[in-house]
Each structure stands twice: as structure tokens, then as C-alpha cells.
C-alpha positions as CSV (number, residue, x, y, z in Angstrom):
1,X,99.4,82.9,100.3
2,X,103.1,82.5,99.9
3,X,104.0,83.3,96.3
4,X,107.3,83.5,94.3
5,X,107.9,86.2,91.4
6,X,111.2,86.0,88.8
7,X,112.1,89.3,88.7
8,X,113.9,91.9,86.2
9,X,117.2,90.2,86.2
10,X,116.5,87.0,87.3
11,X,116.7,87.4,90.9
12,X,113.3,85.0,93.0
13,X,111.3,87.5,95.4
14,X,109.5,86.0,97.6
15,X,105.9,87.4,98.9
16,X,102.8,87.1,101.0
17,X,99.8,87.9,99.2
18,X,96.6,88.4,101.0
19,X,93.3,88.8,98.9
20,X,91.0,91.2,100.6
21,X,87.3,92.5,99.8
22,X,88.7,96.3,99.9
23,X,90.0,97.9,97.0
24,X,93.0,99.0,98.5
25,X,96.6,97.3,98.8
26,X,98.5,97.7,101.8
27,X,102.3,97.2,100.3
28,X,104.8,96.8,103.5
29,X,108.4,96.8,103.8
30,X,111.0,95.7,106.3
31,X,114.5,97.1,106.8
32,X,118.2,95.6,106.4
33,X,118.3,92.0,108.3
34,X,114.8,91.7,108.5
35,X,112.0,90.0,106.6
36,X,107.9,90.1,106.0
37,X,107.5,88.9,110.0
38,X,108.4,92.5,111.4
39,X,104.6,93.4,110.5
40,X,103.1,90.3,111.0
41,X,100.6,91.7,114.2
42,X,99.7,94.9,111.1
43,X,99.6,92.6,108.4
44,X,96.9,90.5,110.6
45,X,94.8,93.7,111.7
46,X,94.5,94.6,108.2
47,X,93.3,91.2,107.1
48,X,90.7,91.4,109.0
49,X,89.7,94.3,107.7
50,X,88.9,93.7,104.6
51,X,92.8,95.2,102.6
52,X,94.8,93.2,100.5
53,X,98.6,92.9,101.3
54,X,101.8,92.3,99.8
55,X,104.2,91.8,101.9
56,X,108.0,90.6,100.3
57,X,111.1,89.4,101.4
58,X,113.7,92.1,100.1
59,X,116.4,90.5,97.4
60,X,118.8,89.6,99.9
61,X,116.6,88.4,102.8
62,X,114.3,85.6,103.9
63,X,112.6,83.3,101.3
64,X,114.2,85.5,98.4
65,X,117.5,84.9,96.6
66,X,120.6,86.3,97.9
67,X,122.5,87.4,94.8
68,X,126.4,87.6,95.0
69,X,127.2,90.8,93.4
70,X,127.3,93.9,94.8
71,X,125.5,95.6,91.6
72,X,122.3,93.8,92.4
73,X,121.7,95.4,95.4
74,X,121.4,99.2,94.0
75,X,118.0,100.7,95.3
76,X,116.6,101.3,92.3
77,X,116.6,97.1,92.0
78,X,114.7,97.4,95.1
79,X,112.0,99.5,93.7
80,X,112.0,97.9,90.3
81,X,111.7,94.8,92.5
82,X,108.0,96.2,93.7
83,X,107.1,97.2,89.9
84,X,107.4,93.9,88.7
85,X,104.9,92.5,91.6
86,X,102.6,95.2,90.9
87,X,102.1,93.9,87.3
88,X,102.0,90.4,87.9
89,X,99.3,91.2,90.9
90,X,97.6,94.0,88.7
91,X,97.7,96.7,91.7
92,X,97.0,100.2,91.2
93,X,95.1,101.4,94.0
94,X,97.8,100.8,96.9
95,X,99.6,103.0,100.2
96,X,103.4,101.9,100.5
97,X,104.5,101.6,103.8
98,X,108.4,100.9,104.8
99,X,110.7,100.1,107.8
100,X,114.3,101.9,108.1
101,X,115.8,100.7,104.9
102,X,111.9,99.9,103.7
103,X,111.3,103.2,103.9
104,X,113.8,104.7,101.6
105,X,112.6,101.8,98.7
106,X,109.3,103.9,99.2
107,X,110.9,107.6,98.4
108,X,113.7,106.0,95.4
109,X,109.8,104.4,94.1
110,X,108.3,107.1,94.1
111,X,110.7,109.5,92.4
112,X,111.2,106.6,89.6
113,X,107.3,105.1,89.0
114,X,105.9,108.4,88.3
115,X,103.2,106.3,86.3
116,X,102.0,104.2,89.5
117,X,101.8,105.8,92.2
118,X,100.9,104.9,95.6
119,X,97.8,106.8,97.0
120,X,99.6,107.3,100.6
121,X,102.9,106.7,101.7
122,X,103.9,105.2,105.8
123,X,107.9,106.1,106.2
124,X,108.5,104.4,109.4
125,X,111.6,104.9,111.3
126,X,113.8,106.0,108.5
127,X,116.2,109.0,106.4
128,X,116.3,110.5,102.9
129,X,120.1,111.1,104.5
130,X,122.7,108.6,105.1
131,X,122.1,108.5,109.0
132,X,125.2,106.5,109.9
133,X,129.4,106.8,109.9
134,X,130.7,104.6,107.1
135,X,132.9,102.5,110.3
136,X,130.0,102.1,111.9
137,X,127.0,100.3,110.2
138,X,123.9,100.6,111.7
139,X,125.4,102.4,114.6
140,X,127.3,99.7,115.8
141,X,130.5,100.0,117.4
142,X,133.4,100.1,114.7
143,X,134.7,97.1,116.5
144,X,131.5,95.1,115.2
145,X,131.6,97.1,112.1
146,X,135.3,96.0,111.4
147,X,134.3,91.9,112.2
148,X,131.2,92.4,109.7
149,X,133.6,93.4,106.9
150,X,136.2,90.9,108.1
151,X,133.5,88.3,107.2
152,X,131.9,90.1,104.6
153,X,135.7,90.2,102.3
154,X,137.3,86.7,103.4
155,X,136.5,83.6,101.3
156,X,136.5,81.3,104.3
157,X,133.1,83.3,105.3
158,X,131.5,84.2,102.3
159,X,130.1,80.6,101.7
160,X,129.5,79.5,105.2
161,X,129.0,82.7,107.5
162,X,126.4,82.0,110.1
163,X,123.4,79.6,109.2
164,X,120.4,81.7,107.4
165,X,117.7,80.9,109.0
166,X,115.5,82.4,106.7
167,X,111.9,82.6,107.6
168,X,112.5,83.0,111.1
169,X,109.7,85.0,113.2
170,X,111.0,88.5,114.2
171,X,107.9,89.4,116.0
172,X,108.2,89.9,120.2
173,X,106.3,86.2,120.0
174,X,109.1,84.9,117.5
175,X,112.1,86.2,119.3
176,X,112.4,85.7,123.5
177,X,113.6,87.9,125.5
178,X,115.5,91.1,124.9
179,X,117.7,90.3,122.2
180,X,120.2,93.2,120.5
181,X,119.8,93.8,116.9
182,X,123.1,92.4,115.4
183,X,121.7,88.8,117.4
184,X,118.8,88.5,115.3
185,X,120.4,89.7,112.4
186,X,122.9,87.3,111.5
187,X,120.1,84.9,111.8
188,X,118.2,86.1,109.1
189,X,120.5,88.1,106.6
190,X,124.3,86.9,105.3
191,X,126.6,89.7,106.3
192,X,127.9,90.0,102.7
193,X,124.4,91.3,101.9
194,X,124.1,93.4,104.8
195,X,127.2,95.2,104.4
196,X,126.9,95.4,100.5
197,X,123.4,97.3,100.7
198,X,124.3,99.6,103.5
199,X,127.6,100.4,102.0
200,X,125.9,101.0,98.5
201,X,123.3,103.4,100.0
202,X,125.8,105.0,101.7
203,X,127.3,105.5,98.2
204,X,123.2,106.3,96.6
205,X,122.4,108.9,99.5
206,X,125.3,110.7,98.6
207,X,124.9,110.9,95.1
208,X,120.6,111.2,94.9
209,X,120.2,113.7,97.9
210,X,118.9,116.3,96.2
211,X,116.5,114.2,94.3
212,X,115.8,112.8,97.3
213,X,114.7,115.5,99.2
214,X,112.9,116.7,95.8
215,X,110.9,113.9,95.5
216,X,109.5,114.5,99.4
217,X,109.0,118.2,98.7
218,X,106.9,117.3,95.6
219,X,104.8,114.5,96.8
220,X,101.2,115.2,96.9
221,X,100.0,112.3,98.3
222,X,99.1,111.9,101.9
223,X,102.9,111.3,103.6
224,X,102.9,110.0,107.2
225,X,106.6,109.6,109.0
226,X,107.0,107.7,112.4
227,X,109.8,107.4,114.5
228,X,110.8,106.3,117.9
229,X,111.4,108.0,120.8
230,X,114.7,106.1,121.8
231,X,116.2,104.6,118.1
232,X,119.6,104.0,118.4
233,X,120.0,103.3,115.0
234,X,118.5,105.6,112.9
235,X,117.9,108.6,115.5
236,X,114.8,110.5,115.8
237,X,116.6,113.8,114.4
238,X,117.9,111.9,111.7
239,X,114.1,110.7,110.7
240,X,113.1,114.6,111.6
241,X,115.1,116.0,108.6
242,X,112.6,114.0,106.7
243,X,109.6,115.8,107.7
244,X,111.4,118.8,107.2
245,X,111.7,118.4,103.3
246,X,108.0,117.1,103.6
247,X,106.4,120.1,106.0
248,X,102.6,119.3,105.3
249,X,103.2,115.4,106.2
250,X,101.9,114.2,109.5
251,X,104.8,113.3,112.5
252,X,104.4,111.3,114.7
253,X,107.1,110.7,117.5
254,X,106.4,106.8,119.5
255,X,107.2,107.3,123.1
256,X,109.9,104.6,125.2
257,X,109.9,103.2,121.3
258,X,113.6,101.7,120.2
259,X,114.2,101.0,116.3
260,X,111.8,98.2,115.9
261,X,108.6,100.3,115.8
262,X,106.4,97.6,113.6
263,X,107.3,94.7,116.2
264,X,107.4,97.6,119.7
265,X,104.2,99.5,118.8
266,X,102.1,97.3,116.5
267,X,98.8,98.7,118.2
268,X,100.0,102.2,117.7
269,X,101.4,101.5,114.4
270,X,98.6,100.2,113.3
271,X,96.0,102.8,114.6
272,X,98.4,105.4,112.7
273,X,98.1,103.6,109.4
274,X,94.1,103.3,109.4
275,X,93.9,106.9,110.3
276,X,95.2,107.9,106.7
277,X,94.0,105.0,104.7
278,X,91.6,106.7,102.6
């Protein structure tokens, strides 16, 4: 069911919600420039199965609002932006599993909600470290970097910058052919969005890394962290240093596997998951 929450400061989230017969919530979130599709093939495995899923469009993204400044995109909003679904839904017994940027809304939640806390956490493909060179987002050439701030800054772009398409499928079915990530991108996410979130966690991973990385040492829930053989965005060594902090969480390395893990690997993704959902 498509559903539509107002949140903390006024900003529209959008969400699927799927009822299931199991008392257990699967919560999962996509990365920068990406929206609820990414774990469409999941999302469908587990409906069958009996779980109940959220399943939002980050501020910023898809079906939900794109707010102008720069101070709406801190994490923390991101996370508070989860709370505020878990009330109106009435979810306590839930795993949170994240994508890349998804990921790191799952560690900032859990070392803010201390009172509702997931029962296992899924980090897919992402850091507790800022894993890429401020002049080159996402691990983009700086020339591409340079043009997304160009468009990001200028007036002429900030109203009309490539259409968003919104709630356009990023699944292998959804998008033909081998398309590179800033392609599908600028379909889905403004730029201005894109560049404010990744330059504010730049900004947040500085400042929080030793919360960070003391919120993964202190966890004691179930912790599972997947990343893919040949990410070019967020490198395998970068999401490594994660299970470092975390030691007793389970690794698990997905061979000829690029940065798009949920929409590459859904099978294996998938059979991970189920393995720890207690």
C-alpha cells in the first residue's frame, strides 16, 4: 500500500507498507539517487513470506518532498524521519536493513533511538567513514563532480535541472541495458539534493566518527554487513573497516558484484537476510 506520512518538520515521506501475518518488520533503505525500487525482487520474497515491510522514499527522493535547504538533509532527519513512521505504524519488533547511504541512516538510528531498537541490522554496501574525496562524489571523476556543483549552485539549474522522474523502476527489469550510475541518477534525484546530502555527510562523518564507530562496537544485536566484490563507489575495504569496529558481525563479500548489490544479487541478498531473521 502506498502511504504518505508528514513528518517532524513538515517535510511528506512517502512509503510502501506491506501487512504481513509475521510479527516482524522488514524496514529497507536505499542509497543517494535511489528510491524504494532498488529492493523491489526482496521486498517481493518477503511478502510472500509472511513479513511486513516499510519501505520509503528518503526526503529528497522519489514520491517524497525535496526540501530546499541544505539543513534538512542532516542524518539525524533521516533517522528521525524512520521514528516518526514507526509511531504512526506502531512497529516495535523490526530488522533495519540499508543500501550505501541507507546504511549509515541505520548506524546514526541506532546510536540516537536507544528506546526502539531494531532486533537485527542488514548494512549493505556501505562506511561508518566518509569513503570518498570531497572533488569527487561518489567516485566520480572531478570533472563530473565539478558539473554537479555547477548545477547544483546556479539559479538557471536549481528550478529546472533534469526532469525527476520520480517513481521510476531501478530494478535490472526497470532499467535496460548497462547503464552507469550518474545515468540513472539524474533521473530520479535533483542534483541540489544529491550534492547537499553527500557534502553534509562528508561534514557528519567527520564530526560523529567516534560515535560512530562506538555505536558498532556496542551493538548487541545480530549485525550483518555485505559488500561487493567490484564497488567502485564505496570500495570493499572501505565497507571492511566497518566490520572491523563490529568483529562478532557476520561479512559477507558478493563475488563479480558492482555497487548495486540489492538490484545485482537479489537472490543472494535475499538468502543472506532470511538467514538472520530471527
Amino acid at each position: 500500500m502506498d502511504k504518505y506520512l508528514t513528518s517532524f518538520d513538515g517535510i511528506k515521506i512517502f512509503y510502501k507498507h506491506f501487512k504481513g501475518n509475521k510479527d516482524k518488520t522488514l524496514v529497507f533503505l536505499h542509497g543517494v539517487g535511489g528510491n524504494w525500487t532498488i529492493w523491489k525482487k526482496e521486498i517481493n520474497y518477503f511478502v510472500e513470506q509472511g513479513y511486513s515491510i516499510i519501505a520509503p522514499d528518503l526526503r529528497g527522493h522519489g514520491l517524497s518532498d525535496v526540501p530546499e535547504p541544505i539543513e534538512r538533509y542532516k542524518l539525524n532527519n533521516f533517522s528521525k524521519d524512520l521514528m516518526e513512521i514507526f509511531k504512526k505504524e506502531k512497529i516495535k519488533n523490526f530488522a533495519l536493513i540499508g543500501h550505501s547511504f541507507g546504511a549509515g541512516i541505520v548506524v546514526t538510528y541506532c546510536m540516537n533511538k536507544k528506546r526502539r531498537m531494531p532486533k537485527q541490522v542488514i548494512l549493505v554496501e556501505g562506511s561508518n567513514v566518509y569513503p570518498f574525496d570531497h572533488n569527487r562524489l561518489l567516485n566520480m571523476n572531478r570533472y563530473v563532480t565539478h558539473l554537479m556543483r555547477f548545477i547544483a549552485a546556479h539559479e538557471i539549474t536549481k528550478k529546472e535541472h533534469f526532469i525527476n522522474l520520480k517513481d521510476i523502476d531501478l530494478t535490472e527489469e526497470g532499467i535496460k541495458g548497462n547503464i552507469h550510475m550518474i545515468s540513472y541518477i539524474l533521473h530520479i534525484t535533483p542534483i541540489k539534493t544529491m550534492v547537499n546530502i553527500l557534502d553534509y555527510l562528508e561534514e557528519y562523518m567527520f564530526k560523529n566518527k567516534n560515535k560512530l564507530s562506538k555505536t558498532l562496537r556496542e551493538l548487541t544485536i545480530p549485525t550483518i554487513i555485505i559488500a561487493g566484490e567490484k564497488d567502485q563507489v564505496i570500495l570493499p575495504e572501505y565497507v571492511h573497516l566497518t566490520k572491523k569496529e563490529k568483529k562478532d558481525a557476520k561479512y559477507y563479500l558478493l563475488k563479480d558484484c558492482g555497487h548495486r548489490a540489492p538490484v545485482e544479487k537479489p537472490e543472494e541478498v535475499t538468502r543472506i537476510i532470511e538467514k538472520y531473521i530471527i
